[in-house]
Structures are given as structure tokens and as C-alpha cells.
C-alpha positions in Angstrom: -47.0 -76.3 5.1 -44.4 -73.4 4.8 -43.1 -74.9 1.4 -44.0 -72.4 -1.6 -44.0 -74.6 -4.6 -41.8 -73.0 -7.7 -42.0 -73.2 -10.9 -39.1 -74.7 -13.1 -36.4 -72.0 -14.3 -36.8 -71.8 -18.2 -33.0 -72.5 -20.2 -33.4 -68.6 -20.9 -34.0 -67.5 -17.8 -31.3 -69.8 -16.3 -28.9 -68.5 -19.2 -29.3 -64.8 -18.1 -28.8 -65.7 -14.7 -25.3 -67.4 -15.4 -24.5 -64.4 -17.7 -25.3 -61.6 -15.3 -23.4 -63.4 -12.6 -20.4 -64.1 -15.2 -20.6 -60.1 -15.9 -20.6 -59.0 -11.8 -17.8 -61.3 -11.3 -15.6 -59.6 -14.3 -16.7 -56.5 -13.6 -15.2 -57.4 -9.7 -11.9 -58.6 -11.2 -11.7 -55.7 -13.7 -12.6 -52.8 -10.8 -9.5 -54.4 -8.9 -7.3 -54.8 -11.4 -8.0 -51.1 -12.3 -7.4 -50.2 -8.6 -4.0 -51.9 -9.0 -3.2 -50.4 -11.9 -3.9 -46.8 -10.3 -1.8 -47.5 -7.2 1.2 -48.5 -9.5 0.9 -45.9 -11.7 0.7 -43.5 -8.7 4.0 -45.1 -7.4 5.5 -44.6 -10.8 4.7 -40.9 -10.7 6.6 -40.6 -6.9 9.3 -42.3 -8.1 9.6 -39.8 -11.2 9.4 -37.4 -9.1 11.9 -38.8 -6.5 14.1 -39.3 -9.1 14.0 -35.6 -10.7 14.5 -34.4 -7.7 18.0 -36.0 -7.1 18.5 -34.9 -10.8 18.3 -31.2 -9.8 20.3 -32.2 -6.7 23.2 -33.1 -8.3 23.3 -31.1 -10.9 22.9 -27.8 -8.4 26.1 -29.5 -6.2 27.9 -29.7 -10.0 27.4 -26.0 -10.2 28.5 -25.2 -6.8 31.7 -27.0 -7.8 32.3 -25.9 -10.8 31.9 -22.1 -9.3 33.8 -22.9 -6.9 36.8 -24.4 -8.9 36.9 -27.8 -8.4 37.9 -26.8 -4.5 35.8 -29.3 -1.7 32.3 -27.4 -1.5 30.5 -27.4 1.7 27.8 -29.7 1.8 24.3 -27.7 1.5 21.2 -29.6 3.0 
């Protein structure tokens, strides 16, 4: 006697419920994607950065030659 009898789901209600879990599982993929996006853009930024820094690197060993002209240069760091 523990069976509670339902009534039927009406084509609207069933509609809304097919559209709201359409919309969580969108929203699910989007938030990932999003994350993804985030952590690539983040590496993008170190490897900028990365990058710049071996710019000034070699640019500042350049200088040391050039000052130093054109002999060997002792190797700084």
C-alpha cells in the first residue's frame, strides 16, 4: 500500500523538464570549456613571459659583448 498514485506529466510540463535539463547540461559543458580556456590562456601568459625574459637575456649578453669588443665575455648567471 506504499504506492502513491501520480498523476500524468502534461506535454508542457514534460517539455520544461527536457529544456531545463538540456540548459544544466550546456551550462556544464560551457563552465568546463571556459575553465579550459582560462588554464590555456594562463599558460599563454607564462610562456610570454618566459619568452621575454630570454629576450632581455640575450639582448643584456649582446651588450656585454659589444662593450666588451667582441672579446669572450664571462658568462653572468
Amino acid at each position: 500500500m506504499g504506492h502513491v498514485l501520480e498523476m500524468p506529466k502534461s506535454k508542457r510540463q514534460q517539455a520544461e523538464e527536457e529544456l531545463t535539463a538540456y540548459t544544466a547540461h550546456w551550462l556544464e559543458l560551457a563552465d568546463a570549456a571556459l575553465s579550459a580556456t582560462e588554464k590555456a590562456k594562463k599558460s599563454l601568459e607564462l610562456a610570454r613571459q618566459e619568452q621575454e625574459r630570454i629576450r632581455r637575456d640575450i639582448k643584456r649578453r649582446l651588450d656585454n659583448y659589444a662593450r666588451a669588443g667582441g672579446g669572450r665575455v664571462k658568462k653572468i648567471g
